[in-house]
C-alpha positions, 0 to 999 in steps of 0.5 A: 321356785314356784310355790308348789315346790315351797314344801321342800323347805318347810317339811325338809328334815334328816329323816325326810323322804320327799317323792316328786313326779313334776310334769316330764321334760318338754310336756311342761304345759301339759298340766296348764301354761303357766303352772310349770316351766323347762326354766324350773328344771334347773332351780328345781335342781339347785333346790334339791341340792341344798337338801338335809332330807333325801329326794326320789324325782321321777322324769323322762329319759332325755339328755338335757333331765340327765345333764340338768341332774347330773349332780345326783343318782340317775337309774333308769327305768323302763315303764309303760305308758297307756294314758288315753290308748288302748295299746301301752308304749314301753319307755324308758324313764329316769329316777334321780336321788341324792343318795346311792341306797336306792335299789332298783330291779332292771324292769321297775313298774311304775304308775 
């Protein structure tokens, strides 16, 4: 993993709830070309599995997201998308966590 995941195991803790937003499935290069790639998904992943503390990731709606997390909770979302547009996009997103106690109204809004 790169180093920008490290915090994981430094902060990870029973009581630790950790929030991550990595770049969506197939827009990896979005935030720079060698910043994140489609392979850190999968260690992204093994990672999360070896977690004391509990996880929320949010990602796009996409086969190869739910098969890749398919170990742990997946709702899905709808969400809009206004980034550099006038009109917003409604989409669907996903929220993956390793524990059921994450409750969801049928239409979440999301930043």
């Amino acid at each position: 993993m790169p180093e920008l995941f490290g915090f994981l195991d430094r902060y990870d803790a029973a009581g630790t709830l950790f929030y991550l937003d990595p770049p969506y499935y197939g827009c990896e290069s979005d935030y720079g070309a060698s910043l994140f790639s489609r392979s850190e998904f999968p260690k992204m992943a093994e990672q999360l599995q070896r977690l004391t503390g509990k996880f929320i990731l949010s990602l796009n709606d996409c086969p190869e997201v739910r098969e890749i997390f398919a170990a742990f909770t997946v709702r899905q979302v709808e969400t809009s998308y206004s980034i550099a547009s006038t009109e917003t996009k409604k989409v669907h997103e996903v929220l993956i966590s390793n524990y059921a106690g994450v409750q969801l109204h049928e239409q979440a809004s999301m930043l």
